[in-house]
N, C-alpha and C positions, 0 to 999 in steps of 0.2 A: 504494500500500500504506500501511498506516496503523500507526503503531505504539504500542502502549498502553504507559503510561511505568511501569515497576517491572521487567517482566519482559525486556526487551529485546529480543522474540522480535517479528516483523511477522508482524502477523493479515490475511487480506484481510475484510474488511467481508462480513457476506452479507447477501443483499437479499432481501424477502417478495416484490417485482411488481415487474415494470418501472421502475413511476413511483418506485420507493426510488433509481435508480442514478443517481449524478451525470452531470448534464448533462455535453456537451464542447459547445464553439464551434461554429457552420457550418462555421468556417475549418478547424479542427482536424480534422474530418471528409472535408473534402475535401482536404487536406494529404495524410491516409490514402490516400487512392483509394476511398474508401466516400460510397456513396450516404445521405442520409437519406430515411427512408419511413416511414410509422406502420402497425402490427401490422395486418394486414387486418381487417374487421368482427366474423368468428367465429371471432379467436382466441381462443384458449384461453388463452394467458400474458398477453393484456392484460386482462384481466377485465370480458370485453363490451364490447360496440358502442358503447351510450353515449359515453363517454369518446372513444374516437377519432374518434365523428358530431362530436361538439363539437370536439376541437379540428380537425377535418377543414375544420367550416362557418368557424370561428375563424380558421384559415388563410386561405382563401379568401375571407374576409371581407376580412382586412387584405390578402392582396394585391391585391384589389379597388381598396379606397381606396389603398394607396401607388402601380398604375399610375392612376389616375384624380390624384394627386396631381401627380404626375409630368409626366403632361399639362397639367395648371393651371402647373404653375412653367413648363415649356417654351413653352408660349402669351404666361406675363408676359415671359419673357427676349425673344421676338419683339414683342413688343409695346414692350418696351423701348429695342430696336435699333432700329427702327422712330423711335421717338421721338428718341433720338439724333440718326437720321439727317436728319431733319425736322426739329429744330434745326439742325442746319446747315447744311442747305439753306436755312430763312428768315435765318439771319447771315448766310447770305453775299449772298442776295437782298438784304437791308438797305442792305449795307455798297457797293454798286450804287451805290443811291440815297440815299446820305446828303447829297449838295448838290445835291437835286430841287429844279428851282425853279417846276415846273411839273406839277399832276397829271393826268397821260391816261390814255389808253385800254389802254398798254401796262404801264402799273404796275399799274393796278387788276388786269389777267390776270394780272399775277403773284404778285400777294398778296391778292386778294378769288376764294374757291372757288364761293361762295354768297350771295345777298341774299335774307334775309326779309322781307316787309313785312305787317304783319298788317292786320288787315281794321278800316275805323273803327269807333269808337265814342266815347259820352262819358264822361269820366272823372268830373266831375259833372254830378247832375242838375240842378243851381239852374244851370247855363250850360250848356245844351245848343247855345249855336254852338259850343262849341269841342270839335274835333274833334282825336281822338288813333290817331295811328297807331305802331306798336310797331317799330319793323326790327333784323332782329339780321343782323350780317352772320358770315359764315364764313371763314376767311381760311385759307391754302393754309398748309401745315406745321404752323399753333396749331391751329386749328379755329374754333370760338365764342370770342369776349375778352370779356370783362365790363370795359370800361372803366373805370364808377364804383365797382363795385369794386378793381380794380387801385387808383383816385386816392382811397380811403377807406381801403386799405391803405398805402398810402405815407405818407398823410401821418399814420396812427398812426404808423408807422416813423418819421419825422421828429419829430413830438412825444417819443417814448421816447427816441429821442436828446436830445433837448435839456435832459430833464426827468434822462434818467441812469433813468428806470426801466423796466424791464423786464416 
């Protein structure tokens, strides 16, 4: 109720249509024990179809995207864990073989998944003996390592230290 200030008396608001009436919460609605629904197509007090087609599609829209959302975040959180786990699985692989003094057959199974070797070719043409072949290898829990980049990142990291900049 709303009270207008001189007279002291509480007025209730009157409303032309529906869409005048103050919103309430989801929560607030369903506190009540009451359903929310929108006016059917041909009522009469909503003032035509229009309006309720849109927010119908509007609705439907967005719960579209927030369960399609929902399944994107649930995917990264499994993929996450996944990754976790995979971490440490290769620590603890690691930490095995930290005074290997020999590389075999049995290391490589446990930390190479995959070996790529690509096909020759020459890198230039003013020396065409020499011949270039590309391997990437795959390793169980990382995947693909980029080496030179790992050892092009480090040693910026080591410079920035030394230099104090960031």
């Amino acid at each position: 109720m709303f009270q207008l200030p001189g007279d002291g008396k509480e007025k209730k608001p009157s409303y032309n249509s529906p869409f005048d009436t103050p919103i309430k919460p989801a929560a607030a609605l369903r506190n009540q024990g009451r359903r929310f629904s929108l006016p059917s197509a041909g009522s009469a007090a909503h003032g035509g179809s229009r309006h309720a087609d849109i927010l119908s599609r509007d609705y439907e829209l967005e719960q579209t995207n927030l369960t399609n959302l929902v399944e994107y975040l649930r995917q990264e959180v499994k993929e996450q864990e996944k990754q976790k786990v995979n971490v440490r699985q290769f620590i603890a692989a690691v930490r095995k073989y930290t005074d290997m003094q020999q590389l075999d057959a049995s290391v490589l199974r446990e930390f190479v998944e995959k070996i790529y070797i690509s096909e020759v070719y020459t890198s230039d043409e003013n020396e065409p003996r020499i011949k270039v072949r590309e391997i990437e290898i795959v390793y169980n829990f990382i995947g693909a390592f980029d080496f030179e980049d790992a050892r092009e990142q480090s040693q910026a990291a080591q410079k920035e230290k030394k230099t104090g900049v960031a």
